[in-house]
N, C-alpha and C positions, 0 to 999 in steps of 0.2 A: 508171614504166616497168617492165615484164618485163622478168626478168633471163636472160641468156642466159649462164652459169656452166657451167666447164669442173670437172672432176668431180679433186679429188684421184686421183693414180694411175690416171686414166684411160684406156685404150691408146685408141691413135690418135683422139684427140682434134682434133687437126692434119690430120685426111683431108679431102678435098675436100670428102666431102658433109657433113663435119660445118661446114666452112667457108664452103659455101653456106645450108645451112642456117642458121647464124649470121649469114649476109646478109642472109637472108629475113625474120626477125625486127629486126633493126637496119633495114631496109625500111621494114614495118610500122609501126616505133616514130616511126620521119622521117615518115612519110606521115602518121602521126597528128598529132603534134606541128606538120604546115604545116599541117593542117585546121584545129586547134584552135587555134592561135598565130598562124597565118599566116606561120610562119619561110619563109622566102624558098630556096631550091633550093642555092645558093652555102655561105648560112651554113649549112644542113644537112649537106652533105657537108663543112666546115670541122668542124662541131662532132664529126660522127659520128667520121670518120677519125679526130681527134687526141686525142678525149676518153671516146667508147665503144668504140670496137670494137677488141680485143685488149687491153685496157689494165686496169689493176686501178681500179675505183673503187669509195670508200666501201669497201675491205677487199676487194670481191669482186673475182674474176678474170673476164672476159669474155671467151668464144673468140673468138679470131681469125674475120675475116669476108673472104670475098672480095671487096673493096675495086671490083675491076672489077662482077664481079655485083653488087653494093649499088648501085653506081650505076647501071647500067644498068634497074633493078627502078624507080628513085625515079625518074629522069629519064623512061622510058618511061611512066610511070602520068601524071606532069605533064603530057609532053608528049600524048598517048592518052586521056589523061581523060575529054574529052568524046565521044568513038566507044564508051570503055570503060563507060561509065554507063548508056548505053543495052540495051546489053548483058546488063548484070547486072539491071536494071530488069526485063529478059523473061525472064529467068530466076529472079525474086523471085517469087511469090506474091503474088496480085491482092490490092490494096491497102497492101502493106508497098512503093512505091517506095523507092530507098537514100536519098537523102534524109531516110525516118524510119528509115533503121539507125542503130545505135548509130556512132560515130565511129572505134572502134578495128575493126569488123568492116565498115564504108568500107574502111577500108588495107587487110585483109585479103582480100578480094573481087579489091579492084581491080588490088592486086597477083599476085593469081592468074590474075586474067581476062589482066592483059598478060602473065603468063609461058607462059600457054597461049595465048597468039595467039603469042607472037614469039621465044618461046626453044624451038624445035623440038628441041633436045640433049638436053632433057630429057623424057622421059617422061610423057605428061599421067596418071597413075596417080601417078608419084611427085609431082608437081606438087600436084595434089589431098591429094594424104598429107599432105606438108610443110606446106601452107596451113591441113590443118586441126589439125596439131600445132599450130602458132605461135598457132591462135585459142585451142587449150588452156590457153595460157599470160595469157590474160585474159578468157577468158568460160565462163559453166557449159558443162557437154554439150548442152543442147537446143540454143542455138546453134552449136555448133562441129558437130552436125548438119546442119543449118542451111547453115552454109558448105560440109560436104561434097555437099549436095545439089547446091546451085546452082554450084558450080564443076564438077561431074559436068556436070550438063546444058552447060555452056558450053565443058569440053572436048570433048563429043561433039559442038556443032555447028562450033567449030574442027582437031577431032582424030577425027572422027568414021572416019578409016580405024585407026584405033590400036584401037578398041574393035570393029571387025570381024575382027580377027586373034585371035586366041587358039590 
């Protein structure tokens, strides 16, 4: 898994967005891990909460993750999955259906695609941003491209007044 490590003497490290963002990746890591394990919803946020997120493992520090947003990211994609897939499918390029994406940039996607359908609080710019940090943290540039296109395209047909304003 991608480590999501709080930086020696870091100032505000503990900010919301750095705590969301530490959600989004702990997200990620779950969504992958039920794809490829099949870990079950329950045991994931059992294992995340008590064993990853804000806790020193193997030596390193893990920041702190917003516990509510983490779950709502993994619960929402579980539950949305199948409306979500179709989604990201029309906004892939003919011939790569997600089904032949790689498994870590599935979670990535799909967790993008639900946080720009259904967390309006957030910004679909910043939305975009953060999804395609967290792909940097496990795939080259050409995909994390990649990701920023197709989450572009799928905030502007659910966000599409966001990107009229300027």
């Amino acid at each position: 898994m991608a480590e999501s490590k709080s930086k020696p003497g870091a100032k505000g490290s503990d900010r919301k967005a750095n705590r969301r963002g530490a959600a989004r990746l702990a997200a990620v890591q779950a969504l992958y891990q039920m794809d490829m394990a099949g870990t079950g919803i329950n045991d994931i946020f059992a294992e995340y909460e008590s064993h990853w997120i804000g806790s020193e493992v193997e030596g390193e520090q893990y920041l702190p993750a917003e516990a509510a947003f983490f779950r709502d990211i993994v619960s929402g994609v579980v539950r949305d999955q199948i409306r979500l897939d179709p989604v990201i499918d029309e906004a892939l390029e003919r011939g790569w259906p997600l089904k032949r994406i790689d498994a870590i940039l599935r979670a990535v996607l799909r967790a993008g695609a639900y946080e720009l359908e259904h967390r309006k609080d957030v910004p679909a710019r910043v939305v975009v941003s953060e999804y395609v940090d967290v792909a940097h943290a496990f795939v080259e540039r050409e995909e994390t491209g990649m990701v920023n296109a197709v989450l572009d395209q799928i905030a502007r047909k659910y966000r599409g007044d966001e990107f009229e304003q300027r």
